[in-house]
Residue, then its C-alpha position, 0 to 999 in steps of 0.5 A: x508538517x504531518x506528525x510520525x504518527x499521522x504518517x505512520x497512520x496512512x501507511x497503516x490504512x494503505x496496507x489495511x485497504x490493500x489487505x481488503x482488497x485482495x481478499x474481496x478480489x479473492x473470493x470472485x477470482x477461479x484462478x487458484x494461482x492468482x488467488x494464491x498470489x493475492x493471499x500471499x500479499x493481503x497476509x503481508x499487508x497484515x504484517x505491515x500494518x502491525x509493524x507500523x502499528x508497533x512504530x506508532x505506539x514507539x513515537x512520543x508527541x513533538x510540539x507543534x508549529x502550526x506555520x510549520x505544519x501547513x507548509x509541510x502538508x502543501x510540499x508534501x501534497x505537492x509531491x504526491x501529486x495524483x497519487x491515489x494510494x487506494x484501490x477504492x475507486x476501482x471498479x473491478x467490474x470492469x476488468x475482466x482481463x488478468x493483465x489489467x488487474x495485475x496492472x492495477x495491483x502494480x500501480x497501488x504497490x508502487x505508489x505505496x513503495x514511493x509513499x513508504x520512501x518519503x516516510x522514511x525521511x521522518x523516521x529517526x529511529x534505526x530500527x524503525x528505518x531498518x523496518x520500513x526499508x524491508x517493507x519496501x523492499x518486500x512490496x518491491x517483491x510484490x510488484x516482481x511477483x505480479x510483474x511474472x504473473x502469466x496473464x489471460x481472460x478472469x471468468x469471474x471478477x465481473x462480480x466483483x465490488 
């Protein structure tokens, strides 16, 4: 099985990749609103990463079963099937319409919320678990926000890397 903190170090690269991205998709947009709204969500995934980063330093070390471990890693694989839970291998070049961007943004924050679901089931400590289940709730506020976001045409995300 993962250990707490190997888990808690995946939520901590989610939520930096995700803070990356917005802010690289910022600087090629001219849409001041879109903008805004993905600078709102680059500095929540700051304050998420921190909060997980504060729930790493809390676990103590468990023993390892390494039977245990393998077995753990496959089913949890197996439940994340294709779940990318990376913005990297999106070429932003080729997206010049707000809507495909704004999509592209849900599926990142829904596959994070599916994510941060799962890991809720390892996370014994109560404040902890109050903690992540806000962070849900908040990147299900993510994806309302982009859901009402109006689409149109971007004049210039084409630079975007």
């Amino acid at each position: 099985m993962f250990t707490a903190k190997e888990l808690l170090d995946i939520a901590v690269r989610l939520e930096r990749n995700g803070d990356t991205i917005y802010r690289q998709v910022i600087e090629k947009v001219t849409n001041p609103k879109l903008a805004s709204l993905l600078e709102w969500m680059a500095d929540e995934e700051v304050k998420h990463a921190e909060y997980f980063e504060k729930m790493k330093s809390e676990v103590t070390a468990t023993p390892t079963n390494e039977v245990a471990e393998e077995f753990g890693r496959k089913l949890f694989n197996e439940m994340l099937g294709d779940q990318s839970f990376s913005l990297k291998d999106v070429d932003f070049r080729q997206i010049d319409q707000v809507n495909d961007m704004i999509t592209t943004f849900i599926e990142f924050e829904k596959d994070t919320v599916l994510f941060y679901k799962m890991l809720d089931a390892f996370v014994d400590n109560e404040e902890n678990q109050k903690t992540l289940r806000r962070i849900i709730d908040e990147e299900n506020r993510h994806i309302e926000r982009l859901q009402d976001f109006p689409g149109g045409k971007l004049t210039s995300i084409a630079g975007c890397k």
